[in-house]
C-alpha positions in Angstrom: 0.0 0.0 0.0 2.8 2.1 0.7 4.5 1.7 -2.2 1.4 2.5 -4.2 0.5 5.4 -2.3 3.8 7.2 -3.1 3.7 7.2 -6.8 4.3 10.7 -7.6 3.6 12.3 -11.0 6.3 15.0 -10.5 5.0 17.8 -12.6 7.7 20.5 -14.0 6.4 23.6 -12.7 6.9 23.0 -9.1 10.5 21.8 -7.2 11.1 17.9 -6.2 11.5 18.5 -3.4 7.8 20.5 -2.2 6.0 17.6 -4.3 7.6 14.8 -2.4 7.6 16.6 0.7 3.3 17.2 0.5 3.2 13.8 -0.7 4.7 12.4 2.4 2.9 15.0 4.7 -0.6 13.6 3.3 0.3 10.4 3.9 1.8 10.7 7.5 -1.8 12.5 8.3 -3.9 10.3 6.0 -2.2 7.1 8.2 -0.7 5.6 5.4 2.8 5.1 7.4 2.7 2.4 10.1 3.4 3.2 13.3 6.6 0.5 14.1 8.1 0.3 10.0 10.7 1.9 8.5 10.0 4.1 6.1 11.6 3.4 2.5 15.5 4.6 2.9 16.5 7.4 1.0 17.9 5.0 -1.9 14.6 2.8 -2.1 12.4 6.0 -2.5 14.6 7.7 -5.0 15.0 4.6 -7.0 11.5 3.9 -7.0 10.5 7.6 -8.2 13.5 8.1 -10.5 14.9 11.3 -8.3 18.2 11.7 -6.7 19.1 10.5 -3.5 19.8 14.2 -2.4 16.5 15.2 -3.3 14.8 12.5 -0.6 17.6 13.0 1.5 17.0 16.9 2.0 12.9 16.0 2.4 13.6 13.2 5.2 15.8 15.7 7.1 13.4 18.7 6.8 10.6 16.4 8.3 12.4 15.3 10.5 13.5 18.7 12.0 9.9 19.2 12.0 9.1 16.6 14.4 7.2 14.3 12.2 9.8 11.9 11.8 12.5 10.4 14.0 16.0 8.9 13.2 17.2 5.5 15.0 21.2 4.8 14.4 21.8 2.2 11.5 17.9 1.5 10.9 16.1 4.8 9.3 13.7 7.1 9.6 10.5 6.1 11.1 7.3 8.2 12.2 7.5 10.5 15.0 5.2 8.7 17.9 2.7 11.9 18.2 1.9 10.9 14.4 1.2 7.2 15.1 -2.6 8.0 14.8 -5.3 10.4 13.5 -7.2 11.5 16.5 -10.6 10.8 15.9 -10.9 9.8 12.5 -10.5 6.6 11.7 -13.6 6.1 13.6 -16.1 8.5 12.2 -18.4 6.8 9.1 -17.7 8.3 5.8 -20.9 9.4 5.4 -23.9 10.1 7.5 -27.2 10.4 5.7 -29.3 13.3 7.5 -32.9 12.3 8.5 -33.9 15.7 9.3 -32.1 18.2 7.1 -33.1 21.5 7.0 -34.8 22.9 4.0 -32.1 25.6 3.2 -33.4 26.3 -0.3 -36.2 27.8 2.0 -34.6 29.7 4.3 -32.0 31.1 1.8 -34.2 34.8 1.1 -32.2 35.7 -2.3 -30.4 32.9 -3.7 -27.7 34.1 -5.3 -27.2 31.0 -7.6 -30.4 32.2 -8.9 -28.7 34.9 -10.7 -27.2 34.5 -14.2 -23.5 35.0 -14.1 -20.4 35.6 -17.1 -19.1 31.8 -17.1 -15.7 30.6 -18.1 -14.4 26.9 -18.4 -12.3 25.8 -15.5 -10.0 24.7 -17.6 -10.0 27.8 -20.7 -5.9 27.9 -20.5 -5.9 24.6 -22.4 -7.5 26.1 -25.0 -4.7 27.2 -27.8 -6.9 30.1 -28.7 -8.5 31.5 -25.1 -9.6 34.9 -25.9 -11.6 35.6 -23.0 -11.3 38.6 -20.9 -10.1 39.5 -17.5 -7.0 36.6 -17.7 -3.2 38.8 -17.7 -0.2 38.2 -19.8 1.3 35.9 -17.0 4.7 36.1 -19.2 5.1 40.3 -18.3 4.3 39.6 -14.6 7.4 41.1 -12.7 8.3 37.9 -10.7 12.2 39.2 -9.8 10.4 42.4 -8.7 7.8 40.7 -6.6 10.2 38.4 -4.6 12.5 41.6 -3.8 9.5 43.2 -1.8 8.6 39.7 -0.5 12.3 38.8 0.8 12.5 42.6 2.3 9.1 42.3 4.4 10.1 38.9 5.9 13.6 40.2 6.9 13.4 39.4 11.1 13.8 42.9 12.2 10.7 43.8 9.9 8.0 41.2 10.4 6.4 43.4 13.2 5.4 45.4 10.4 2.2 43.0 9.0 2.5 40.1 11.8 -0.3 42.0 13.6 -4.1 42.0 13.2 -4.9 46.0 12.3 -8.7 45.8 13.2 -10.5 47.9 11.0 -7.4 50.0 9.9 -5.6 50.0 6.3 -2.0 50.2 5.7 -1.0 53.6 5.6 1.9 53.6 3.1 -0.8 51.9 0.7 -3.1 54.8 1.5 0.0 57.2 0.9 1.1 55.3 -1.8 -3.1 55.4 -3.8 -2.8 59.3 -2.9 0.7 59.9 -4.1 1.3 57.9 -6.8 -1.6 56.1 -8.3 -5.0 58.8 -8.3 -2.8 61.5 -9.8 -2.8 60.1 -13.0 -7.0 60.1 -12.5 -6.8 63.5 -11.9 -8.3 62.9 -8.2 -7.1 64.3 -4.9 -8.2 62.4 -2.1 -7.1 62.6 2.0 -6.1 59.4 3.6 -10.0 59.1 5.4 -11.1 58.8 2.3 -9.8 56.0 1.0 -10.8 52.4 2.1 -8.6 48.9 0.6 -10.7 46.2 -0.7 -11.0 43.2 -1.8 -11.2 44.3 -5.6 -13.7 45.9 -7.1 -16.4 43.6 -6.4 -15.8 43.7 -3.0 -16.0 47.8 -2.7 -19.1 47.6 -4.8 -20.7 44.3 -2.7 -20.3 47.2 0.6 -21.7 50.3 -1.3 -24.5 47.9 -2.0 -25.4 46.7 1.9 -24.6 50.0 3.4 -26.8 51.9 1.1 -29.3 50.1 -1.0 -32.5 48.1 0.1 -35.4 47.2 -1.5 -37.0 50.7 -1.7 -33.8 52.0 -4.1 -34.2 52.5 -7.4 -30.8 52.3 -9.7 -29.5 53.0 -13.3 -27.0 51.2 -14.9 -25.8 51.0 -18.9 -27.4 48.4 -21.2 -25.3 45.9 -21.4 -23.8 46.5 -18.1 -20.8 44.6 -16.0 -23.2 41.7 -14.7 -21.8 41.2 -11.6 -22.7 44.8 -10.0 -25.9 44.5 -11.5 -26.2 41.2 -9.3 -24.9 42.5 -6.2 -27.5 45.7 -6.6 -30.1 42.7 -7.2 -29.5 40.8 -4.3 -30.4 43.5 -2.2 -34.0 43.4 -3.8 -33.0 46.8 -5.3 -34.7 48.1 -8.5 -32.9 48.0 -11.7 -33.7 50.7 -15.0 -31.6 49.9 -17.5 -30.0 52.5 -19.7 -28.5 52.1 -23.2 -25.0 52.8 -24.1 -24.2 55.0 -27.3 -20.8 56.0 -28.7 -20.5 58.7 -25.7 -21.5 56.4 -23.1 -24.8 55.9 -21.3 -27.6 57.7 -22.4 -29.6 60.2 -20.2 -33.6 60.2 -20.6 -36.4 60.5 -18.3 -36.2 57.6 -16.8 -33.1 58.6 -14.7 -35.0 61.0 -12.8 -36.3 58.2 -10.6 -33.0 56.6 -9.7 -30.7 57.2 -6.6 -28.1 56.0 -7.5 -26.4 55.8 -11.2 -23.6 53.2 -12.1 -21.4 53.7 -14.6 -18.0 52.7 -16.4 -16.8 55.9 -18.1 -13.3 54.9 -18.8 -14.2 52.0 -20.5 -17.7 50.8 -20.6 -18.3 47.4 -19.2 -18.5 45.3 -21.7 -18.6 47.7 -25.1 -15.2 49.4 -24.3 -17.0 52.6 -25.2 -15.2 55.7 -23.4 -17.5 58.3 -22.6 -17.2 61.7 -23.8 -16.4 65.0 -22.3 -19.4 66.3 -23.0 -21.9 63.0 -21.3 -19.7 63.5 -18.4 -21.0 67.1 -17.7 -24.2 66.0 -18.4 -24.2 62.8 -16.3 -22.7 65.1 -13.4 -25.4 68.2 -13.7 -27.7 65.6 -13.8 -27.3 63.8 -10.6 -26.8 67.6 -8.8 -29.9 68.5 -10.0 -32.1 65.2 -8.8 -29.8 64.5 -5.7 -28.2 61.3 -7.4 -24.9 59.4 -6.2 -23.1 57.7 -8.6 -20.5 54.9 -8.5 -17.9 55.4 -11.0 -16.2 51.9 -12.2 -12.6 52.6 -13.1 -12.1 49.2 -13.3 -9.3 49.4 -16.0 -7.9 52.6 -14.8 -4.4 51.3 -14.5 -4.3 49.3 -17.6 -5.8 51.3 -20.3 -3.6 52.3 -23.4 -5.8 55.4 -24.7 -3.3 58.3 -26.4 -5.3 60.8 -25.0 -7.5 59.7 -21.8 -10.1 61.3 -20.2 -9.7 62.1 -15.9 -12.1 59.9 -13.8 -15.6 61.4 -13.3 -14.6 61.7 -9.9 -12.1 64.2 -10.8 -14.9 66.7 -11.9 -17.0 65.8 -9.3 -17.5 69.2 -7.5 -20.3 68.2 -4.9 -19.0 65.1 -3.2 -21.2 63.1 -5.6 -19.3 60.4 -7.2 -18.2 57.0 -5.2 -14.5 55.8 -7.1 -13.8 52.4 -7.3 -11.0 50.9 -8.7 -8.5 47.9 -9.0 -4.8 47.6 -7.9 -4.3 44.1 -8.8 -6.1 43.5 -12.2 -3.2 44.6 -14.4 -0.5 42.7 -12.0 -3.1 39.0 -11.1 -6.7 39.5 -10.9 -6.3 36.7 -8.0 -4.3 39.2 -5.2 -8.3 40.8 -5.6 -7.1 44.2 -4.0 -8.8 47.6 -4.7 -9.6 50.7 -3.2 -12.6 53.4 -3.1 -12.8 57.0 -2.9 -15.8 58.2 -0.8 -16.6 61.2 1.5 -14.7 60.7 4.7 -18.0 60.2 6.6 -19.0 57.3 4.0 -15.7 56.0 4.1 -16.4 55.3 8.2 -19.4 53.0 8.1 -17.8 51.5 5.3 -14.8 50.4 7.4 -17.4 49.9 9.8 -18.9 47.3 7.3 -15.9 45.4 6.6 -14.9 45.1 10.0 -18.2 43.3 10.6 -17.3 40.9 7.3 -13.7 40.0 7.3 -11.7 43.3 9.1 -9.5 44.1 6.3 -7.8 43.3 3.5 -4.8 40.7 4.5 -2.3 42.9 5.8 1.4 41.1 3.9 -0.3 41.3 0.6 -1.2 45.0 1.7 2.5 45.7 2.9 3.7 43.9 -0.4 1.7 46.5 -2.9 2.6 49.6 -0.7 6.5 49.0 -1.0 5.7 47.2 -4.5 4.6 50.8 -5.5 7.0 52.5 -3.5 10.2 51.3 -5.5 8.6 52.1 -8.7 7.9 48.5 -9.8 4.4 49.1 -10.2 4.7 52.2 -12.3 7.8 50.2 -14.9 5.3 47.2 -14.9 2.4 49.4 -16.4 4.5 51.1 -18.9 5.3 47.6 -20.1 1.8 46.2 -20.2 0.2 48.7 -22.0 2.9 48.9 -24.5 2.2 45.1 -25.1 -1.7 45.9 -24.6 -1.1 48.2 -27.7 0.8 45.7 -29.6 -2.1 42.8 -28.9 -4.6 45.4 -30.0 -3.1 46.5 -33.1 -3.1 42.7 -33.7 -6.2 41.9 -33.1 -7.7 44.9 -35.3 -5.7 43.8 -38.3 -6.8 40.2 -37.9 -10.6 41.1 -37.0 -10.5 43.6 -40.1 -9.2 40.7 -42.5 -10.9 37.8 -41.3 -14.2 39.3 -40.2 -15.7 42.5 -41.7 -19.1 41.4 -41.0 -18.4 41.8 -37.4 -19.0 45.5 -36.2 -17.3 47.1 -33.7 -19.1 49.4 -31.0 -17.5 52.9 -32.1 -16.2 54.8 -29.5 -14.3 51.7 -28.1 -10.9 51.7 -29.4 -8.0 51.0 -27.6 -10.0 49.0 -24.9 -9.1 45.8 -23.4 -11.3 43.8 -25.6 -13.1 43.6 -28.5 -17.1 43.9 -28.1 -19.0 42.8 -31.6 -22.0 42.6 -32.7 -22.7 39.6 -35.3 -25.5 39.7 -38.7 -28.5 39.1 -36.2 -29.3 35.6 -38.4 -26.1 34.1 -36.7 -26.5 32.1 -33.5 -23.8 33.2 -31.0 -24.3 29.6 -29.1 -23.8 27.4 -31.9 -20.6 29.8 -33.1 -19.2 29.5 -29.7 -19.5 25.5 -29.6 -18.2 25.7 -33.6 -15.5 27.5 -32.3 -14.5 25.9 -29.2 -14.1 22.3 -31.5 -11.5 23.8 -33.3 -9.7 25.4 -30.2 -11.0 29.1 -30.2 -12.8 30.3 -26.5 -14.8 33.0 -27.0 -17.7 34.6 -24.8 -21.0 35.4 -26.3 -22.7 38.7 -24.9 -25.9 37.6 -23.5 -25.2 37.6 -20.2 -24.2 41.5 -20.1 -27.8 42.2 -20.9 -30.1 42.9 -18.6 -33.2 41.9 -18.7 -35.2 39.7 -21.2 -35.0 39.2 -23.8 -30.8 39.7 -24.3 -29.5 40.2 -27.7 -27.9 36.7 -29.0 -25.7 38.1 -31.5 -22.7 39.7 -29.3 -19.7 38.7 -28.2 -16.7 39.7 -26.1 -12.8 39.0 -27.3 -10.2 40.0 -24.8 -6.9 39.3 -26.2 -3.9 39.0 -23.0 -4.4 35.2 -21.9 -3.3 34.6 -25.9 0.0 34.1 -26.9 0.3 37.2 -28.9 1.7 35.1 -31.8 -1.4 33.2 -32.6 -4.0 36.2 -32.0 -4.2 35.9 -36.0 -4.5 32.0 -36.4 -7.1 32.4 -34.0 -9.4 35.0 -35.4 -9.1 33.0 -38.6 -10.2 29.8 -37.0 -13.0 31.8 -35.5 -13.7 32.9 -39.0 -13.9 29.5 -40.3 -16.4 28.7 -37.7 -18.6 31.6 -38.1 -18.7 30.6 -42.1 -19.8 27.3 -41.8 
């Protein structure tokens, strides 16, 4: 059983040595080792799993100088006596069928299943054509950068510095660092109460949404509109108007008067890429003075964008403490650190932190420490420069290849130089059918009917991002997708 047990697939992208080591962990605590055998010597093992001897060698004497194993002269390595059992579970049954469950699809008010979400595949990096949206370029991420901060926090005589559980309270050379270094370039100046660290986006907008909607709020968002902050408004039985998006952004009609709040994605609009104009900016901002409106401003992409000429955040022309900024720190770097930041009157800003202390406190404080000083040598700044210029490359590419392969497809004007493509197909083409064409001959793509709200959603859209591609086969790609949408 032994034997079996430790076959190891050794896969290349981690070290020898932490595979074999978690093997053996799992099978110290899964009982695998008994109590009064040796365990295989250090030739044995690597024989049998074709490593070096050095490599079992270093793994037996790191266990062992963590107390799971012990050494006895001129017989081995056996395990440590406090290991010799699993407290507990060898005797509980593997399963236990209930015979008076509780009826949770009752008690759960607003299911949030229930809700239609953007899906991906699990598994959309095994595709050789993935362009969906939202992945990075993991090739630019600035791993020699990132370890520097890392190996400089966890120096002894600095540990003290995010060891400690902060409460309620952010970081404050991240604060210093958003106010110094990162909402310049929106064009918005902000004082350190003003700010509040996130989990992302989604988090900031998930709090705006408890703190101040209920079911007696009415809100408008643009038509198609970034599904997930429509859902989180839904959940809290809010009610939705839905507004469409032209090629200055989303358009103002009667309607709005109603609202309380208005959400929008001015930089880029979520999921058209459109950039609103100057001109629907004043309009959107007069407009919300003149019916006592608050509206959350998306600058999802803020960081990331590659427009020649960009416009400053709405927040930075937002002269009556109007305009809730949200934004992301982590999207350009790995969408998976999920760390962001709002912009809020100070007296907002405290029930917010107020909110989160209730939910999970703060942010984790290392991976806050890690951005602040990440930002603070300039890393942050050099990585952006190097992202957009490859953003604008992949672009570039993508145009041509969309232009050559697929004039039928029409682009939403007002939308260049986003981070994806949003087109809209001959309305006799079904989107579902091209995507499962598609997806047989390798190419990912995601149709648009989930950014609509309401029924019924257009089924002739789809969204193209173009970073989790190698930038080499953007082309091939579009001309498979091509192929599929001609059959």
């Amino acid at each position: 059983m032994m034997d079996h047990y430790l076959n190891i697939d050794f896969t290349p992208q981690r070290g020898l040595q932490e595979q074999l080591r978690e093997r053996l962990i799992d099978a110290i605590f899964s009982g695998v080792f008994p109590a009064s055998e040796r365990l295989p010597s250090c030739r044995q093992m690597a024989s049998q799993l074709s490593i070096s001897r050095n490599t079992v060698s270093l793994v037996y004497e790191g266990l062992l100088r963590d107390g799971y194993l012990v050494s006895r002269p001129r017989s081995g390595y056996y395990l440590h006596p406090d290991y010799h059992s699993v407290d507990g579970i060898a005797d509980l049954p593997l399963h236990q069928t209930p015979t008076t469950a509780p009826d949770w699809g009752a008690r759960v008010r607003r299911p949030p299943s229930s809700l239609r979400m953007v899906t991906k595949p699990a598994r959309w990096m095994d595709y050789p054509y993935p362009f969906v949206y939202g992945q990075p370029n993991t090739q630019l991420f600035p791993i020699t950068q990132w370890r520097h901060i890392a190996r400089c926090l966890t120096e002894a005589q600095r540990v003290d510095d995010w060891l400690y559980d902060d409460i309620d309270r952010d970081v404050p050379l991240l604060v210093q660092q958003i106010i110094q270094r990162v909402l310049p370039k929106r064009g918005i100046v902000a004082h350190p109460d003003e700010i509040l660290v996130t989990l992302g986006t989604q988090n900031a907008l998930s709090l705006i949404a408890q703190l101040l909607f209920n079911a007696d709020t009415h809100i408008g968002v643009e038509n198609p509109v970034f599904r997930e902050a429509a859902n989180v408004f839904a959940l809290q039985g809010s009610t939705i108007t839905t507004h469409l998006v032209d090629e200055e952004g989303i358009q103002l009609d009667a309607r709005m008067a109603s609202c309380d709040y208005l959400y929008v994605t001015p930089g880029h609009q979520s999921p058209t890429g459109i950039r609103m104009s100057g001109a629907r900016r004043d309009e959107l901002l007069a407009h919300a003075r003149q019916h006592d409106q608050i509206i959350i401003e998306d600058d999802y992409d803020s960081d990331i964008h590659f427009d020649p000429h960009p416009h400053a955040a709405l927040k930075a022309r937002d002269r009556d403490q109007r305009v809730i900024y949200v934004s992301s720190l982590s999207k350009a770097l790995t969408p998976g650190m999920r760390l962001g930041y709002l912009v809020a009157p100070a007296e907002l800003v405290e029930e917010l932190r107020a909110l989160r202390r209730l939910s999970y406190r703060h942010p984790p404080t290392p991976i806050q420490h890690q951005m602040a000083h990440f930002l603070a040598q300039g890393y942050y700044d050099r990585y952006l420069h190097t992202y957009r210029q490859d953003s604008m490359h992949r672009w570039q590419r993508m145009n041509d290849a969309l232009n050559r392969w697929l004039p039928e497809c029409r682009r939403a004007a007002g939308s260049e130089h986003a981070n994806a493509f949003w087109l809209e197909l001959p309305s006799s083409v079904d989107i579902n059918q091209l995507a499962w064409r598609a997806a047989q001959m390798g190419v990912l793509i995601e149709p648009g009917q989930a950014h609509f709200w309401g029924t019924p959603a257009p089924d002739n859209f789809l969204r193209l991002g173009f970073h989790s591609i190698e930038k080499e086969r953007i082309e091939e790609g579009i001309q498979r997708l091509a192929m599929a949408f001609h059959l």
